[in-house]
Every structure is written in C-alpha cells, then in structure tokens.
C-alpha positions in Angstrom: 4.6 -9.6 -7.3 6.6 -9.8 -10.5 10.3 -8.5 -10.8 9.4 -6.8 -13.6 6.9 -3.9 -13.2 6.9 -1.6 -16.1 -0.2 0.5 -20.8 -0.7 3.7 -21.4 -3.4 6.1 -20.5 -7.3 5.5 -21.3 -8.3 6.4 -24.4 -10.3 9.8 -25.5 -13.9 7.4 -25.1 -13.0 5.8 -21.7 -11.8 9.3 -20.6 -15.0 10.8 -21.5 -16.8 8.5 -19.3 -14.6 9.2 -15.9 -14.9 12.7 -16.8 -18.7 12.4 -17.1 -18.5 10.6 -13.9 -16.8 13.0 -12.2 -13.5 10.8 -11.7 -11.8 12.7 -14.0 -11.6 16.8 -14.4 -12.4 17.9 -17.7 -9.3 19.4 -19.0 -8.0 16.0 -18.6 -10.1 14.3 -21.1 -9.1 16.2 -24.1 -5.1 14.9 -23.5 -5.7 11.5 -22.4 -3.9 9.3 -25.0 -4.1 5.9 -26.0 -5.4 3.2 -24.2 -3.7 0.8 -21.5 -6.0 -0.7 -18.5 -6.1 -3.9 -20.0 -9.4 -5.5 -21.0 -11.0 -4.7 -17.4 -9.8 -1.7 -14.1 -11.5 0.0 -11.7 -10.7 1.3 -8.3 -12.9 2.5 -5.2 -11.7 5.7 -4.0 -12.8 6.9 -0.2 -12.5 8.9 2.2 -14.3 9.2 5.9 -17.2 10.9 4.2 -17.0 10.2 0.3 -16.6 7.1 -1.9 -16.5 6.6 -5.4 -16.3 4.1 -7.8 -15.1 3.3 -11.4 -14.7 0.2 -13.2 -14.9 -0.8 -16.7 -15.0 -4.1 -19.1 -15.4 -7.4 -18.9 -14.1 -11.1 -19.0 -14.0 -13.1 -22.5 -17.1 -14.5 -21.1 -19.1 -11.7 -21.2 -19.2 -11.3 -17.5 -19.2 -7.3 -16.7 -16.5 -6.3 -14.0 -18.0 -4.5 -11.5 -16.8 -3.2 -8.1 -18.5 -6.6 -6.6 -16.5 -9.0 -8.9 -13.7 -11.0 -7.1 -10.6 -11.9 -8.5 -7.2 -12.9 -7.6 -5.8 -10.1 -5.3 -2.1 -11.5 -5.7 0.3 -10.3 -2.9 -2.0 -7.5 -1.2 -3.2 -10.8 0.4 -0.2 -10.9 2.3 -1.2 -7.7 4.2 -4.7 -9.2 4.7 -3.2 -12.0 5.9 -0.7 -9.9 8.2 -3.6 -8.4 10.2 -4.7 -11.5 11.4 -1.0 -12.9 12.1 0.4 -10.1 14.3 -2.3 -9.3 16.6 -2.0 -13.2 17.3 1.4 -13.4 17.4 1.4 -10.3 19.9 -0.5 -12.4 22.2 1.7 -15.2 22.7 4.9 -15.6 24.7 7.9 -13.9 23.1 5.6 -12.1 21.2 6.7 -10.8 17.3 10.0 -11.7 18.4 9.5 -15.7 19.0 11.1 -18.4 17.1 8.9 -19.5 14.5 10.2 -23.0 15.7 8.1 -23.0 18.7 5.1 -23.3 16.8 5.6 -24.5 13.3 5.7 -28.3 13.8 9.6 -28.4 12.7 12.7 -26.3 13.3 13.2 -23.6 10.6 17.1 -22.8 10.7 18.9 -20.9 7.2 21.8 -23.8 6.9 24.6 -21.1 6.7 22.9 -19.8 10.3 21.6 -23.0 12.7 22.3 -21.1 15.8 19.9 -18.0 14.9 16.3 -18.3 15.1 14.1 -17.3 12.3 11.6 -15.0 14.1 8.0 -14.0 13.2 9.3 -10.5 12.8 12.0 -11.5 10.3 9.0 -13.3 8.0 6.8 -10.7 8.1 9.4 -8.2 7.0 11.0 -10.3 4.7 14.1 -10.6 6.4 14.1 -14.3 7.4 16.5 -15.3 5.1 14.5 -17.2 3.0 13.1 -16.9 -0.8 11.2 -19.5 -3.5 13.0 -22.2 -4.4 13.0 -23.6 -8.1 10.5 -26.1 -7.3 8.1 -23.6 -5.8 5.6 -23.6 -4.6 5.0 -26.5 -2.2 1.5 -28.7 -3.3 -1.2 -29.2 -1.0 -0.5 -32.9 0.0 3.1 -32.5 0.3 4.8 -30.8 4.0 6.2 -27.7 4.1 8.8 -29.1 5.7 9.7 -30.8 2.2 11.3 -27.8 1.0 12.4 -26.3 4.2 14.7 -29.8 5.8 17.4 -31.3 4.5 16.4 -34.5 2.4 13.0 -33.4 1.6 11.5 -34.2 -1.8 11.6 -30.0 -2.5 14.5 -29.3 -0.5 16.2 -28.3 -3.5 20.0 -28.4 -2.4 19.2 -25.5 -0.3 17.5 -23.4 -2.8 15.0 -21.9 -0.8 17.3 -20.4 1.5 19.4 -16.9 0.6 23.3 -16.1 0.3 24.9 -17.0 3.4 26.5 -13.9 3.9 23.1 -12.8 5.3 21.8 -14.0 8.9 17.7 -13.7 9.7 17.3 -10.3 10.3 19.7 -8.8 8.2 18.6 -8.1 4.5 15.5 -7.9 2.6 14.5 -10.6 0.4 10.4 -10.2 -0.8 9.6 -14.3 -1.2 5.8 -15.8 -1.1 7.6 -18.3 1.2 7.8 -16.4 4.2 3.7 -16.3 4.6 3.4 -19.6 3.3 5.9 -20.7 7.1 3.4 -17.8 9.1 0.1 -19.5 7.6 1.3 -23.0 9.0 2.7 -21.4 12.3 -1.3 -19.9 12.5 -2.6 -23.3 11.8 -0.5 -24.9 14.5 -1.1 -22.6 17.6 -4.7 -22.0 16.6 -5.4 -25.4 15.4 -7.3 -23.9 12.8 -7.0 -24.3 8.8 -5.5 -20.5 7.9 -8.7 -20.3 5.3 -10.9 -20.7 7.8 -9.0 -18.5 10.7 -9.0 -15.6 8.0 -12.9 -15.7 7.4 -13.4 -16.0 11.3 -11.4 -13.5 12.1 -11.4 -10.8 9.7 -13.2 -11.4 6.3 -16.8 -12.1 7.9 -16.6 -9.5 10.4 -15.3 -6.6 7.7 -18.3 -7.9 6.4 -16.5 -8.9 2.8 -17.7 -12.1 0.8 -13.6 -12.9 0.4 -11.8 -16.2 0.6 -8.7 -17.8 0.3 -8.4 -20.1 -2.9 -12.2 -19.3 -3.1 -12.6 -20.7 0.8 -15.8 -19.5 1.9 -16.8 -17.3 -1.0 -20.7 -17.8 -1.7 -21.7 -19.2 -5.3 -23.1 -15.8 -6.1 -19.8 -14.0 -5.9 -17.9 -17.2 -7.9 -20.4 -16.4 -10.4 -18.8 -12.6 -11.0 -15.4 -13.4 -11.1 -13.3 -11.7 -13.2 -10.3 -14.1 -14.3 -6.8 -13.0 -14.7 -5.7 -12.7 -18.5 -3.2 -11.9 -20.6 -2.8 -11.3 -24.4 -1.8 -14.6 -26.5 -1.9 -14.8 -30.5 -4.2 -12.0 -30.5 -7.2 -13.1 -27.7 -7.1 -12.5 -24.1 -6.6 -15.7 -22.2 -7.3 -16.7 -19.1 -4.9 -17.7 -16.2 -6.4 -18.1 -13.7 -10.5 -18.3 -12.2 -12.1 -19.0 -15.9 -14.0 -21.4 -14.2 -14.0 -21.3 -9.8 -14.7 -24.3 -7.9 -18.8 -24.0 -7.3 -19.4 -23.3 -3.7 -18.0 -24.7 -0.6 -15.4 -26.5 -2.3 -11.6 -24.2 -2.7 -9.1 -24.3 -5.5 -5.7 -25.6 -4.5 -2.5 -27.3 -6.2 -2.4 -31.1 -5.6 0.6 -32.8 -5.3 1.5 -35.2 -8.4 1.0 -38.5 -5.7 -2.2 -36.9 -4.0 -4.3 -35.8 -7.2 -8.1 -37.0 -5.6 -6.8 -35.1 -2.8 -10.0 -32.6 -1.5 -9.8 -29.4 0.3 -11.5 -31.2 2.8 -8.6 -33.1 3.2 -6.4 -30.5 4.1 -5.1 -30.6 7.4 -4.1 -27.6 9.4 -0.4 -27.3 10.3 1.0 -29.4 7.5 1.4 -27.2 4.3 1.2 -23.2 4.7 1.2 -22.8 1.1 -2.1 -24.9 0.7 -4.5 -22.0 0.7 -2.0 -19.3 -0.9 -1.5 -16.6 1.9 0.6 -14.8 -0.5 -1.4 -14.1 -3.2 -4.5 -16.2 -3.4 -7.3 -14.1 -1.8 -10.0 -13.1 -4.1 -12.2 -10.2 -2.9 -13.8 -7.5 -5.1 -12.9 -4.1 -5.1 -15.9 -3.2 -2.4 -14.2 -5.9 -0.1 -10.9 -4.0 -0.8 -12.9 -0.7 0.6 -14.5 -2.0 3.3 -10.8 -3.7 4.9 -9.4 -0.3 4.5 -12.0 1.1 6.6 -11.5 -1.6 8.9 -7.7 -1.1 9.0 -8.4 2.7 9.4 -10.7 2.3 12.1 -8.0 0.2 14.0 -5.1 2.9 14.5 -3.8 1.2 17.3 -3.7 -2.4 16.2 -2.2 -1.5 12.7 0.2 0.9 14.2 2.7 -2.2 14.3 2.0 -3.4 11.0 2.7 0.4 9.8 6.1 0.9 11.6 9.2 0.4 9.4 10.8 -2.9 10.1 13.1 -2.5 7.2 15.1 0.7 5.0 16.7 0.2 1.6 20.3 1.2 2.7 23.7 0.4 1.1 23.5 -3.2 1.6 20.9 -3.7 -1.1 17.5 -5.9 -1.2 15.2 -8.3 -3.1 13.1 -5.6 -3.6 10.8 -6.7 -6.5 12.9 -4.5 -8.9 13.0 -1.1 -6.8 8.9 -0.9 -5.6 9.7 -1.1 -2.0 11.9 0.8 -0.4 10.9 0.5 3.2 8.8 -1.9 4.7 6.5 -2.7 7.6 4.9 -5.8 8.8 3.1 -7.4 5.8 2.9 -3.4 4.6 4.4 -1.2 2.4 5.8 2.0 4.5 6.3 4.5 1.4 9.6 6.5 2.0 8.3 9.7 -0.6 11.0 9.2 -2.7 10.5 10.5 -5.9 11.7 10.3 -9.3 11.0 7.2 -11.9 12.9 5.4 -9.1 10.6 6.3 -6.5 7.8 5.6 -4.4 5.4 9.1 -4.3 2.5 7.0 -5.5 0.2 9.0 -4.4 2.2 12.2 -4.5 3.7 14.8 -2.0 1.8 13.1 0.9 2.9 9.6 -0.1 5.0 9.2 3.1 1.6 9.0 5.2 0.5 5.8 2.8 0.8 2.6 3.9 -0.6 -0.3 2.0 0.3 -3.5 -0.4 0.8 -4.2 -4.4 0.3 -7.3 -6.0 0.8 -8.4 -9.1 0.4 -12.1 -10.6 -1.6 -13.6 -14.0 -2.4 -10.6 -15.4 -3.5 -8.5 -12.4 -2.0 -5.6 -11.2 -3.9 -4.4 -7.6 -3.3 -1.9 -5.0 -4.9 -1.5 -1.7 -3.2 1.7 0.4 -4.8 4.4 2.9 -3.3 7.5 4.0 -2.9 7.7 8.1 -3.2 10.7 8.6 -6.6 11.8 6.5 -8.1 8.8 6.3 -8.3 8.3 2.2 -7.9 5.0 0.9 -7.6 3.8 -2.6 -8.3 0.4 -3.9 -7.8 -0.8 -7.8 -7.3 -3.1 -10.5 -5.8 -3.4 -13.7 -6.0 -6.2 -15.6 -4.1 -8.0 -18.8 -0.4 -6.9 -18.0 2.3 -8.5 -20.0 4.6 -10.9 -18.0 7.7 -8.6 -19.3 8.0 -5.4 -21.9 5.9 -3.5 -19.4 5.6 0.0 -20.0 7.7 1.8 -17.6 6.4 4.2 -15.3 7.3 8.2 -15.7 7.1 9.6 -12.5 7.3 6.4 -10.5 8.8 2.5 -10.3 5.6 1.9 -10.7 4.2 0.9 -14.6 2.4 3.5 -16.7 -1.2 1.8 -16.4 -0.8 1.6 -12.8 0.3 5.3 -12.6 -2.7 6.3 -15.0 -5.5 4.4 -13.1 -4.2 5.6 -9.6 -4.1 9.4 -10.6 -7.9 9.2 -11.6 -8.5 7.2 -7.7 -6.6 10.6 -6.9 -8.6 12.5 -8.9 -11.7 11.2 -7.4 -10.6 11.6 -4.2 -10.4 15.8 -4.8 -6.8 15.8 -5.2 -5.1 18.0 -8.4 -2.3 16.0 -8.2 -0.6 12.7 -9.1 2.0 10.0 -8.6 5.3 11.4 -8.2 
C-alpha cells in the first residue's frame, strides 16, 4: 500500500444508476457531486442471506469491468496469503512462535539484534524488524537471501533492515518483505512453489479462478482483466495486466542475468518474492466474496488471524501514513477510532471489522467482514494518483474510497457511513 492515501463522489448520472439499482437511497442521488471512482469501481456487498453487486466502466481496451474481471488485488493478498500461512505454521513445532530460521533455508537475524530470532509471528504482524530496501524488490532468479545476508548482490548496506533501536517484536513497520521471507518459509517446509500451495489450499477449494502473478488463472478470466491505470498527459495508462501472460504461463520479474528465465523455472524455497505474496494476487470481485464467506464460515481458524498482535501506542509505527492502527495476523483489527484520523470505516460497528487494503498501480481494494453479523464488503477503485490524493473527511482513508464504501454500506441496509 502506498504512504500516501488521500476522487470525489459519483457524479449525478452514475448516482442515478446505484439509486435505480437499489445501492443507493434516493435522497442521496440528488447531492451526489462530482465524480471520482476512476475510469472503473465496483464492490460486492453480502451478507448471510443478501448479496449485491455494482460495478461500472471499463479498460482503454474496451473491456467492461464486471464483478468477474480480475485485477491486481495489491496488499489484500497478504491476508489471502495469511490464511494459508498460519494454520500451517500452527501445525509445526514451536508453532507461530518458531524461528523463521528453522525453515527458511538461511538464518534471518536484524544486524543490530543477532541473538533474537525473527519469529513467524513478528512477520505476520509486521514486527520483524524488517522493511524494503532501495533495491526492492528481489527478481525471480536472484535468492532472497541476496538482500537479507551480508555481501549479497541486494544486501544494500543493511537497508532492508529497520533502526536499531528496535528488536523483532517491538515496533510496527508495514514492508512487502515480510511475506516475501513467509512465502519462501512455505515453500521450504511444504516443498511446494507458494503459487501453487495457495491454489491447492485455498483458491480452488473457495472455488475462486484466482492466482498469484496470474498462476493458475484459466485463459478465460486473463481475457477480463481489468489493468491498473493511472492518468498521464491526458489518457489513462496502463500499469500493470494490459496484456497477461496467456494461460498456464505466470508473470514475474526476471533478474537482469536470468532474462529467458520461465516460471517453470522457478524453484520453491529460493526467492519468496517470485510470485508476489504481497500484492500480486488477481481475483475478481466475486472471488473477493466468495473468500469472505470462506473466512466467515471459519470462526475458529481465523480467530488467530483476527486477534490484535499489535496497538498504535506512544512508540509510533510504519503505519502506511495512519491506516492501521492495530493489527492482527496478515489482518487489519479496526480500533473504531474516529475522526479524519481514524479508522470507523465502516462506521459505529467498525471495531467488529476485520479485513485488508491494498493499494498499488492505480488500484485501491478492500476486502473486510464484520464478526459479529456476518456482512462483508469487497471493492475496487481504480486510476488513483500516486500522490495529491483527495483526503478523506471522516476517515484516513481517501475520499473515493470513503464514497464507494458508503454505497457497499448502503447496499448492505445500513443508513450510515464511514466515520
């Protein structure tokens, strides 16, 4: 997710069509202002006996985004990627609590700290210690362990390690890098490639056509994508997905010494950032939906997940610019805070929502479900500015993202909004 979170509301047409469709109540339409989802949004609002959908636009291409077009899903894939990584982790000796050590094919040690482990707790809080480096992220072909040792090609004098003031475990620092280290530990203890351990796992059986880099996605869904864009010298522009890989084959970054490198040379165990755990899963917005209901439908197992591993308190975080102020294992625990500093997303029951943002080439997604009743909201908002974001009024969220979840809200029969 970017650092810098901060559209406008739909215009009087588009609100006219979510008030036709019963997504938005009709005294709303009549004070919607200008417009600000980007050239394509939509969400899929449920709950355990109601589901709706919205969604709107389409690519330069002419492709129509629907709620079965996948696209990027940016750092929401780390909570996908979470419920596959704990329950297996809980399994094992020592648990959450082991030393990532034991099964990552190196030892992982901050320099400032050699004698504390880095545990699989602290990297799926964000607590290890660690963050990107300036030469991130590490290319398929290369060893993670080339960023992570001393002497490797990436190690950047230490640069992907934080202030040594702070031992594992004892401040928040959100960084991509900590799922890229739990993807390779997966690969080694499993012996599986993490692309392939998420579709066996999770993906197939929620029954979702999502992949990893595009890793397992059928040719049909490749052929909906919706590409990430942003506005340059006056057009919308692609960044990423214009054009995915056709079917089996996965999209990847190659190494400048490896470039005929295929996926099919990837091996498991030697580069967690090959298949993007962080932010690379595309999935549609009915994939979105249908892992909710999963994750609902699993009280127990996410209970863990959902549990606060970490508070904002007086020591301060990395926290992407104020979005998250507590945080679970690969989930977002909202606190209720409210305020534009705040985190009542979803409004006065906001402390029973757990979920993930993302944000990355022009997307802005959300996938979060409420414990206690059982409503979940998915969405997607798409051309957002790298910086000059319109800043959210009753949230730390941005104003597009505010707009499009108060009409999920809406369609969920709720009269109230973020904050």
């Amino acid at each position: 997710m970017s650092k810098n979170r901060n559209g406008a509301r739909p215009n009087r047409r588009e609100a006219m069509a979510l008030a036709a469709a019963g997504l938005l109540p009709a005294a709303a339409q009549a004070r919607a202002p200008a417009a600000g989802f980007g050239p394509c949004s939509g969400f899929v609002a449920a709950t355990p006996g109601r589901r709706r959908a919205w969604t709107r636009g389409e690519a330069p291409e002419g492709r129509p985004f629907r709620e079965n077009s996948p696209f990027r899903i940016a750092s929401v894939s780390k909570m996908v990627a979470a419920a596959v990584i704990v329950p297996l982790a809980a399994a094992r000796p020592g648990g959450l609590d082991a030393d990532v050590s034991e099964g990552l094919g190196f030892s992982l040690r901050h320099p400032a700290w050699p004698d504390r482990p880095i545990r699989l707790r602290h990297l799926l809080s964000h607590t290890s210690g660690l963050r990107n480096g300036p030469s991130y992220p590490v290319p398929a072909g290369r060893p993670l362990a080339a960023a992570l040792l001393p002497g490797g090609v990436q190690y950047d004098g230490g640069g992907w390690f934080g202030p040594p003031a702070f031992p594992p475990g004892a401040r928040f620092s959100y960084a991509d890098v900590n799922f890229a280290v739990l993807a390779q530990w997966a690969e080694v203890v499993t012996g599986q490639r993490f692309d392939r351990l998420m579709r066996e796992r999770l993906l197939a059986p929620a029954g979702t056509e999502a992949g990893y880099n595009w890793s397992g996605t059928p040719e049909a869904a490749r052929r909906r994508a919706a590409p990430g864009l942003r506005r340059e010298g006056g057009q919308w522009i692609a960044q990423v997905d214009q054009a995915p890989p056709p079917a089996p084959a996965a999209a990847f970054l190659a190494a400048p010494e490896t470039p005929d490198l295929a996926d099919s040379g990837i091996r498991p165990g030697e580069n967690g950032f090959a298949f993007s755990p962080q932010g690379g899963l595309r999935a549609s917005l009915a994939d979105l939906d249908r892992l909710a209901r999963r994750f609902l439908a699993s009280p127990e197992a996410m209970r863990e997940m959902e549990t606060p591993a970490w508070r904002m308190g007086p020591e301060g975080a990395d926290n992407e610019g104020g979005v998250i102020l507590a945080y679970g294992l690969g989930v977002q625990v909202l606190t209720g805070t409210t305020g534009p500093a705040g985190d009542a997303f979803f409004g006065p029951d906001s402390a029973e929502w757990r979920g993930h943002l993302g944000d990355a080439y022009g997307w802005m997604t959300g996938l979060f479900w409420n414990r206690r009743t059982g409503e979940s909201l998915a969405w997607a908002l798409n051309g957002m500015p790298e910086t000059d974001r319109p800043a959210g009024r009753r949230t730390a969220l941005t104003a597009p993202e505010e707009d499009l979840i108060a009409r999920g809200l809406h369609a969920l029969g709720k009269k109230t909004g973020p904050g």
